[in-house]
FIVEX-489627 format. One record per residue (C-alpha): residue number from 1; x, y, z. Coordinates in Angstrom, 1 decimal, always signed. Each point is the difference from the previous one (the first is absolute). Layout:
# residues N
+-----+--------+--------+--------+
|   i |      x |      y |      z |
+-----+--------+--------+--------+
| NUM |      X |      Y |      Z |
...
+-----+--------+--------+--------+
END
This chain:
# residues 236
+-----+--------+--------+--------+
|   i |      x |      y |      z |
+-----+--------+--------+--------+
|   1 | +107.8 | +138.3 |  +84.7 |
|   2 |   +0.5 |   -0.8 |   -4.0 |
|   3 |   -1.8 |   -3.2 |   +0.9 |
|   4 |   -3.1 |   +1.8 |   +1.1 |
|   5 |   +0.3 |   +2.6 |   -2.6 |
|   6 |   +0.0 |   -2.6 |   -2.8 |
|   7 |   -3.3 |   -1.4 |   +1.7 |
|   8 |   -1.8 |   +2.8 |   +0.0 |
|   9 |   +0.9 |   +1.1 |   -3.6 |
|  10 |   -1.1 |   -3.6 |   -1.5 |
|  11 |   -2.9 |   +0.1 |   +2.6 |
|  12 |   -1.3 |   +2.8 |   -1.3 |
|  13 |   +0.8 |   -0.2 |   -3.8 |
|  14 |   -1.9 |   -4.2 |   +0.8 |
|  15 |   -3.1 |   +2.4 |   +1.8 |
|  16 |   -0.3 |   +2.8 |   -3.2 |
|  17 |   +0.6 |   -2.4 |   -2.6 |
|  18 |   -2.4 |   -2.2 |   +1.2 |
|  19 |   -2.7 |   +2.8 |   +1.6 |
|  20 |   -0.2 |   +2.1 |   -2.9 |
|  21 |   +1.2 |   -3.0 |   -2.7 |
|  22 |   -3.6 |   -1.4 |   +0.7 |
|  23 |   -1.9 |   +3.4 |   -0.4 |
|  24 |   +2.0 |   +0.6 |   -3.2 |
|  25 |   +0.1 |   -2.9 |   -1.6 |
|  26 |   -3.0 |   -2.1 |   +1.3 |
|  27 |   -2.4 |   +2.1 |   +1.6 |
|  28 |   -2.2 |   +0.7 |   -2.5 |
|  29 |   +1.1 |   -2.8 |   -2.8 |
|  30 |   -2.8 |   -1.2 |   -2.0 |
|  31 |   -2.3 |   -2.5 |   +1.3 |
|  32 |   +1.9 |   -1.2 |   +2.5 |
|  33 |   +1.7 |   +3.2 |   +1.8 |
|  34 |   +0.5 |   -0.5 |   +3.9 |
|  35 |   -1.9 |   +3.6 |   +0.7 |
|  36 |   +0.7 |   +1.9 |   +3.4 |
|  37 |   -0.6 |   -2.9 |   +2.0 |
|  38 |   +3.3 |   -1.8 |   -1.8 |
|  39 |   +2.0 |   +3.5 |   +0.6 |
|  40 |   -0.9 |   +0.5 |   +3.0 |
|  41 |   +1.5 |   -4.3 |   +1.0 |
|  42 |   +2.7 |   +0.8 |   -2.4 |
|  43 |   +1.6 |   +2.9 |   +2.4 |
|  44 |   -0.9 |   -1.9 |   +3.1 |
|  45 |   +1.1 |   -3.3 |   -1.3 |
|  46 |   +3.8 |   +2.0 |   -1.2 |
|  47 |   +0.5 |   +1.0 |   +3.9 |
|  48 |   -1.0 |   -3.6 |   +1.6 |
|  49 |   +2.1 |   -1.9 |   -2.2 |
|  50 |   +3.2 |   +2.3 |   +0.5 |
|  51 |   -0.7 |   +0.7 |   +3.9 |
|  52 |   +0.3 |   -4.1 |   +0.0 |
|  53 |   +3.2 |   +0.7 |   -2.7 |
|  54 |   +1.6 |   +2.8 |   +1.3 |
|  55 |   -1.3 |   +1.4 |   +3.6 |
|  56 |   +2.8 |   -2.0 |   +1.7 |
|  57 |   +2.6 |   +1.8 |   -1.9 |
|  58 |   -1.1 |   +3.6 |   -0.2 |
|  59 |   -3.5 |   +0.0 |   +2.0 |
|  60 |   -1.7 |   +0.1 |   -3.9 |
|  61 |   -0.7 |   +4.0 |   +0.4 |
|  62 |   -0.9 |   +0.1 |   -3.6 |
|  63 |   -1.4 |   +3.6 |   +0.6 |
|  64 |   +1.7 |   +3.5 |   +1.1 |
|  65 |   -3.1 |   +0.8 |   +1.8 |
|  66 |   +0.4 |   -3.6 |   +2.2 |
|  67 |   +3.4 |   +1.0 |   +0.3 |
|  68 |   -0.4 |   +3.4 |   +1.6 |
|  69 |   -3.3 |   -1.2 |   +1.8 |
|  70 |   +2.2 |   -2.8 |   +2.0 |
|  71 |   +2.4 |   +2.6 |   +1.2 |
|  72 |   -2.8 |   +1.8 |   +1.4 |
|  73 |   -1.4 |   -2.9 |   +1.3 |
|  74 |   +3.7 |   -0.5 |   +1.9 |
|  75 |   +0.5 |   -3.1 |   -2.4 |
|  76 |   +2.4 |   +0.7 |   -2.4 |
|  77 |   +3.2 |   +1.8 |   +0.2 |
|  78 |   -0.3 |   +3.4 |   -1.5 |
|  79 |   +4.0 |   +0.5 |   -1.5 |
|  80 |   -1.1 |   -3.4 |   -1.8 |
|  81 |   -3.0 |   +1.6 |   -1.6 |
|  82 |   +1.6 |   +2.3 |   -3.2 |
|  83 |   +1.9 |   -3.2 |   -1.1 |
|  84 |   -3.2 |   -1.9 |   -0.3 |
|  85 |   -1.8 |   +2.5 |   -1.3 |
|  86 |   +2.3 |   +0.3 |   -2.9 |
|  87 |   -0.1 |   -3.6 |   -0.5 |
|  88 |   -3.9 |   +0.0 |   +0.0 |
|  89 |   -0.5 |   +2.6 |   -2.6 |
|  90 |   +3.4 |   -1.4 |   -2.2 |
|  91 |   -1.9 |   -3.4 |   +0.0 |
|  92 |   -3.2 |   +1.3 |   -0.6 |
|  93 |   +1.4 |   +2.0 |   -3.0 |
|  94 |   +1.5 |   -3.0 |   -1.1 |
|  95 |   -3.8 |   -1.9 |   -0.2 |
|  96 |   -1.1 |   +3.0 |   -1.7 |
|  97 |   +2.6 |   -0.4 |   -2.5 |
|  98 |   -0.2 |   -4.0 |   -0.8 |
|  99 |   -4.0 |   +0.4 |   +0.2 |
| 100 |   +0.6 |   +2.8 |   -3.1 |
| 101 |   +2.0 |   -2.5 |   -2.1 |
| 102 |   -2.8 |   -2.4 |   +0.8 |
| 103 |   -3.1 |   +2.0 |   -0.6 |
| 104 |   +1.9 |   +1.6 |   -3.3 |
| 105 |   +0.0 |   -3.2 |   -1.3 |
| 106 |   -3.4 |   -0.4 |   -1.2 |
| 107 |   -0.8 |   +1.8 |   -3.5 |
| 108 |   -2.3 |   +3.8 |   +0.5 |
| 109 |   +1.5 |   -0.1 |   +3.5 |
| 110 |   -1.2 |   +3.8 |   +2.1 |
| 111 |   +1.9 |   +0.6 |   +2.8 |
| 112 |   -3.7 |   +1.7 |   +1.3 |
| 113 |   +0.6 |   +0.4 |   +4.0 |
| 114 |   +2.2 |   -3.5 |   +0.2 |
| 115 |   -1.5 |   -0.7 |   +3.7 |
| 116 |   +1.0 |   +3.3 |   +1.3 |
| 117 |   -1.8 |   +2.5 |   +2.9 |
| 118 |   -2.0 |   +2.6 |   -0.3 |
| 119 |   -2.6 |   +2.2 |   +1.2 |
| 120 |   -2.9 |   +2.0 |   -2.2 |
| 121 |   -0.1 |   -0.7 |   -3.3 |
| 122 |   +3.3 |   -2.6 |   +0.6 |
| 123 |   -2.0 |   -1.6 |   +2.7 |
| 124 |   -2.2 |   -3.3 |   -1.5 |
| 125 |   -3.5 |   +1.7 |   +1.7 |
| 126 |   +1.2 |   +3.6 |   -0.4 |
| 127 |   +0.5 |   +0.8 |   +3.9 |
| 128 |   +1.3 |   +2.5 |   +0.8 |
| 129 |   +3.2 |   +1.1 |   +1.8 |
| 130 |   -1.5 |   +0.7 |   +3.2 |
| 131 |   -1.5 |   -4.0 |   -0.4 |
| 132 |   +3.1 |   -1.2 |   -0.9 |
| 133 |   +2.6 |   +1.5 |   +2.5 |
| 134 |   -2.4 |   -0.9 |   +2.6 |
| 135 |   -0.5 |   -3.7 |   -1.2 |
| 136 |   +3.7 |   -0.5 |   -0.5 |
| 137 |   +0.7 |   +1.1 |   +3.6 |
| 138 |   -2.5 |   -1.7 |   +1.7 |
| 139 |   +0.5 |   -3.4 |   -2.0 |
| 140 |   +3.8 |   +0.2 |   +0.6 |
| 141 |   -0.6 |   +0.6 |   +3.8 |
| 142 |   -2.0 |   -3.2 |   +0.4 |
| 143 |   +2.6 |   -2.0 |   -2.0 |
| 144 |   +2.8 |   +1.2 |   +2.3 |
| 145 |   -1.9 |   -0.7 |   +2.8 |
| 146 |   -0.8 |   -3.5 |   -1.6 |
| 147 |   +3.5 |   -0.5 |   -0.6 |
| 148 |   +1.5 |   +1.0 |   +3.1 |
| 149 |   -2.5 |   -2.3 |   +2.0 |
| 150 |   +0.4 |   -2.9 |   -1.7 |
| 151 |   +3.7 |   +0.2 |   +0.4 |
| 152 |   -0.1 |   +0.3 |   +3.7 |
| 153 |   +1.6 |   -2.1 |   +2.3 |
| 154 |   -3.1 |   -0.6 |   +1.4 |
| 155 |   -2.3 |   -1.0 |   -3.3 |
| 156 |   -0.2 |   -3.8 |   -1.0 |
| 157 |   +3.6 |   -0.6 |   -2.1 |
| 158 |   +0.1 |   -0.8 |   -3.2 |
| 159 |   -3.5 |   +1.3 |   -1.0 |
| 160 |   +1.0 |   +3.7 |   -0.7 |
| 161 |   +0.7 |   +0.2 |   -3.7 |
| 162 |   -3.6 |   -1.9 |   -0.5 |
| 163 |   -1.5 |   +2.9 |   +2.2 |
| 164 |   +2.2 |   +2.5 |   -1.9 |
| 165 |   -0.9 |   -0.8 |   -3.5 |
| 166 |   -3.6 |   -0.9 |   +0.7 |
| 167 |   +0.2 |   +4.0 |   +1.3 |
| 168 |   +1.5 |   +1.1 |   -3.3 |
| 169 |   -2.7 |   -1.7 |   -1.7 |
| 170 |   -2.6 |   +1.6 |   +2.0 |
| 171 |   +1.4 |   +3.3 |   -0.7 |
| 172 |   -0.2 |   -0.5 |   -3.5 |
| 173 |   -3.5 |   -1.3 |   -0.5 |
| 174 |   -0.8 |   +3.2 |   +2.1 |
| 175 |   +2.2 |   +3.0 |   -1.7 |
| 176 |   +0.7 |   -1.4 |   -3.8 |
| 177 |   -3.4 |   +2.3 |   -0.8 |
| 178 |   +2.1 |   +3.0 |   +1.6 |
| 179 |   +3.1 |   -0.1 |   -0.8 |
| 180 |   +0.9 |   -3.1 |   -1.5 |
| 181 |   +1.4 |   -1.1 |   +2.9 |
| 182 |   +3.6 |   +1.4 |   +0.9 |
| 183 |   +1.0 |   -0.2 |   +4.4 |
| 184 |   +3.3 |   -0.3 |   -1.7 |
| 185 |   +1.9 |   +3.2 |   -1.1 |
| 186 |   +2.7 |   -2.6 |   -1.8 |
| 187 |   -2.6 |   -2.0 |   -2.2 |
| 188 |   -1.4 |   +3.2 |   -0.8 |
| 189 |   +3.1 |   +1.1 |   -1.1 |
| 190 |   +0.7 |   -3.1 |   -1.8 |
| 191 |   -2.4 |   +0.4 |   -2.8 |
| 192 |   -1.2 |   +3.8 |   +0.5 |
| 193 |   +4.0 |   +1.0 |   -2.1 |
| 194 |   -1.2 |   -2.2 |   -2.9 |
| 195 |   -4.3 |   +1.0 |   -0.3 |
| 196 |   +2.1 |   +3.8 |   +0.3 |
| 197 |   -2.6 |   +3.4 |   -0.3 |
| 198 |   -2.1 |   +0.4 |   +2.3 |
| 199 |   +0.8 |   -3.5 |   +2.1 |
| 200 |   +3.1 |   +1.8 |   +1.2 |
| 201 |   -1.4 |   +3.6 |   +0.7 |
| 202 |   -2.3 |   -2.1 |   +2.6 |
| 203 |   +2.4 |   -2.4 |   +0.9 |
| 204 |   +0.7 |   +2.1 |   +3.1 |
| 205 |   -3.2 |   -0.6 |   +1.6 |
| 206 |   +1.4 |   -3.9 |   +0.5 |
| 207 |   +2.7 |   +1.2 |   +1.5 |
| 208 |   -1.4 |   +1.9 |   +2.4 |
| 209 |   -2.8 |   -1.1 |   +1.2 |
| 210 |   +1.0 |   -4.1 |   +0.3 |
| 211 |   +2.9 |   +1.3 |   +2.2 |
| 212 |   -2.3 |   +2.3 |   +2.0 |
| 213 |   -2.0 |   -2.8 |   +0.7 |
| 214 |   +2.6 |   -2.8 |   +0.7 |
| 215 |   +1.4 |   +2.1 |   +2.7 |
| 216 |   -3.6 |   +0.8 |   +1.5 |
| 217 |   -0.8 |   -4.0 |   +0.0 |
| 218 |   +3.8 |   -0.4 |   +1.3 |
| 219 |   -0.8 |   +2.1 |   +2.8 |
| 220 |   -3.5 |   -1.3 |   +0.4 |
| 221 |   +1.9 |   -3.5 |   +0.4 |
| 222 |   +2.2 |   +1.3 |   +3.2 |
| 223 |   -3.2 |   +1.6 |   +1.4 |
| 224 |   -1.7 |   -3.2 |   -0.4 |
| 225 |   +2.9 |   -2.1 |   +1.2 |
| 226 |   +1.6 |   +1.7 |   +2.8 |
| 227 |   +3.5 |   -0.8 |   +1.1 |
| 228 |   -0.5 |   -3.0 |   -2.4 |
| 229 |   -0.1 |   +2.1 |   -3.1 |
| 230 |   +4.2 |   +0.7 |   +0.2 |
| 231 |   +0.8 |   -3.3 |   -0.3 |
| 232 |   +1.1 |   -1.3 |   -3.4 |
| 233 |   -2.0 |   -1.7 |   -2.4 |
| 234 |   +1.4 |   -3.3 |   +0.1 |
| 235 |   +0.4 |   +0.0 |   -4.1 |
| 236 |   +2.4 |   +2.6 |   +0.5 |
+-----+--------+--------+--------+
END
């Protein structure tokens, strides 16, 4: 079990470092910044490259709200689930904290909303929270359901963390205007305790609503899959 939990806390630190590192540090750098298109691949590319890293060690969760949404689905042992979901938010914290020393490097540095969630005047278009909750369950429901079909015994092998990280991408390019983007209550977490204010006040939105939606799309997975559905992901 330590070997799993140490996946999952480097997985996750390796997706918020490198998810939020690019909206922090190179999004919008001068004449050459990557934009929302080069966020949006950064967080898609962070969970390809550790589901090839890391998914036959720990099943590269990455996400309390993957987590939970694979027990619903029947995929993922449920007294397993508070130990990875302390090891999620404990490496995403960690990213938060290495990404500070970074970003604090540079001289006039403003913390400003350091890649955090929001809705209303914390969201980047101003939606509002009705918008928001209803885009974060509804993007995290399709990502479960991504996830937990491309991870069936019956999908092509080896081609799930492409589909899985190409969906995280899609997500993005959609929801950065709502919310900036969380599905993930842990890499919310991560960087929402250093922007501090208002980022936290909200920060319960990402909790909720992600989970809410994993578990529909986990559910939504055993409708879809019948009998199938309970058996394990082979990257578990």
């Amino acid at each position: 079990m330590s070997r799993k939990l140490t996946a999952e806390f480097i997985g996750t630190l390796w997706l918020v470092l490198g998810g939020c590192g690019s909206a922090v540090l190179a999004a919008a750098f001068p004449q050459v910044g990557i934009g929302l298109l080069g966020v949006s691949f950064a967080f898609g590319l962070t969970v390809l490259t550790m589901a090839y890293t890391i998914g036959h060690v720990s099943g590269c969760h990455l996400n309390p709200a993957v987590t939970l949404g694979l027990v619903a689905a029947g995929k993922f042992n449920a007294s397993e689930a508070p130990g990875y979901i302390v090891a999620q938010v404990l490496g995403a914290i960690a990213a938060g904290a290495i990404l500070f020393l970074i970003a604090s490097g540079k001289p006039g540095f403003e913390i400003g909303g350091f890649a955090s969630n929001g809705f209303g005047d914390l969201s980047p278009g101003k939606y509002g929270l009705m918008a928001a909750f209803l885009c974060e369950v509804v993007m995290t429901a399709f990502f479960l359901v991504v996830i937990c079909g491309a991870t069936s015994a019956r999908a092509p092998a080896g081609f799930a963390p492409i589909a899985i990280g190409l969906c995280l991408t899609l997500i993005h390019l959609v929801s950065i205007p709502v919310t900036n983007t969380s599905v993930n209550p842990a890499r919310s977490t991560g960087v929402a305790i250093f922007a501090g204010g208002d980022y936290i006040a909200q920060l319960w939105l990402f909790w909720v609503a992600p989970i809410l939606g994993a578990v529909l799309g986990g559910v939504v997975h055993k409708v879809l899959e019948g009998d199938a559905a309970l058996a394990p992901a082979p990257a578990e």
